[in-house]
N, C-alpha and C positions, 0 to 999 in steps of 0.2 A: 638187615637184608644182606644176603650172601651174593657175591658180584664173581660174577662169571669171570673166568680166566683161564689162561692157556699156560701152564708151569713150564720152568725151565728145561727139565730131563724131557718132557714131551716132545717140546719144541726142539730138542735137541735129537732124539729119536727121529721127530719128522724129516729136518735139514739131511740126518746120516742117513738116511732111506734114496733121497731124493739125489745126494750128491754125489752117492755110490754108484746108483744106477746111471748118473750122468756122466762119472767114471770109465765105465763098464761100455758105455756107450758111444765114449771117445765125441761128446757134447767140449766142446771148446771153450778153456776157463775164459774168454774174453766174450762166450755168448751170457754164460751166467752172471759176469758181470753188467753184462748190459740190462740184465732182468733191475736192478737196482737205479740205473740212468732213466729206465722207463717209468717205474715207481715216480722218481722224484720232477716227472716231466709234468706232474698235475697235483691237486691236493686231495686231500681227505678221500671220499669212499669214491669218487671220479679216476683218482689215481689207482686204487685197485682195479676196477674193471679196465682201464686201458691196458694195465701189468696182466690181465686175465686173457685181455684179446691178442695182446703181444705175444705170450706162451704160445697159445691154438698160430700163430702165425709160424714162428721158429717151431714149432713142431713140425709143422711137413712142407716148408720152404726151407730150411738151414739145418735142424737135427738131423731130421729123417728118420727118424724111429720109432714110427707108426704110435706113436703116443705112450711110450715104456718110461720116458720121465716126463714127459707134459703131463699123463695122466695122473699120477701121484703129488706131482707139483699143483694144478692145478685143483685138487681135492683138497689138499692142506689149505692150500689159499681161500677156499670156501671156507674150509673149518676156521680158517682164524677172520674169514668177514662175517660169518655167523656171530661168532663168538661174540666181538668187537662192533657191531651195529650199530649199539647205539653211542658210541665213542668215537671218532673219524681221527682223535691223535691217537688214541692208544692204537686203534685198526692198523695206521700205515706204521707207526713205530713196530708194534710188531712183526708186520709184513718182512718189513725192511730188517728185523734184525735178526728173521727166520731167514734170509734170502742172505745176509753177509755167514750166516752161521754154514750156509750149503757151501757157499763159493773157501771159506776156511777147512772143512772140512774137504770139499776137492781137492783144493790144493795139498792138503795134507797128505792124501792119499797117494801123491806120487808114487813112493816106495813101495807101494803096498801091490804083490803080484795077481791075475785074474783070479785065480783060484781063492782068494782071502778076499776078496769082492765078494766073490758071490756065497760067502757065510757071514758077509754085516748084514745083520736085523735091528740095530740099534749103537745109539751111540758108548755106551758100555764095548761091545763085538768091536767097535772100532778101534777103541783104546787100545781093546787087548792084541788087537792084532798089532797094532801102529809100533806099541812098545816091544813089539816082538821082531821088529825090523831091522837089521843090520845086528 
């Protein structure tokens, strides 16, 4: 039997989609890390849905960005509860270590100017830009 899973370069794709545009977005690295506080405020597939309603909350009380990374964040996170359904450790480990891979990837991105934000499509685009800095 073939068991459903979400690979790493995906998961890596997804986070650089999500942390770009939160970049972009001038999203505050201390709200993305709260995304992970929320995660671990409950367990298993309860902890998702509260880290689901926390997003729709910081989207238009604290982002303000009419849903330009809520909504992408909040897709991914479907795709990896679907995914993960019938597993509640693997579901929040993954959560949780798509959501540390966004907050790395923001941070990384300091160096990186408007203009080279808006051609990441993926975590590969990131790299090249990233090593292309200084």
């Amino acid at each position: 039997m073939s068991e459903n899973k979400i690979e790493m370069k995906k998961l890596l794709d997804m986070a650089t989609k999500v942390a770009v545009l939160a970049k972009e977005k001038k999203v505050q690295p201390t709200q993305l890390s709260n995304l992970l506080s929320v995660l671990e405020a409950e367990r298993g597939e309860d902890a998702v849905y509260l880290l689901l309603a926390h997003i729709t909350r910081q989207s238009q009380r604290v982002w303000r960005d009419n849903g330009a990374v809520a909504t992408p964040l909040l897709k991914d996170i479907q795709l990896i509860l679907e995914t993960y359904k019938t597993d509640s450790r693997r579901l929040v480990d993954t959560i949780r270590k798509y959501l540390g891979l966004i907050k790395w990837i923001n941070d990384a991105a300091k160096p990186l100017k408007f203009e080279d934000l808006k051609q990441i499509k993926s975590f590969e685009d990131f790299l090249d830009k990233f090593t292309k800095v200084g």
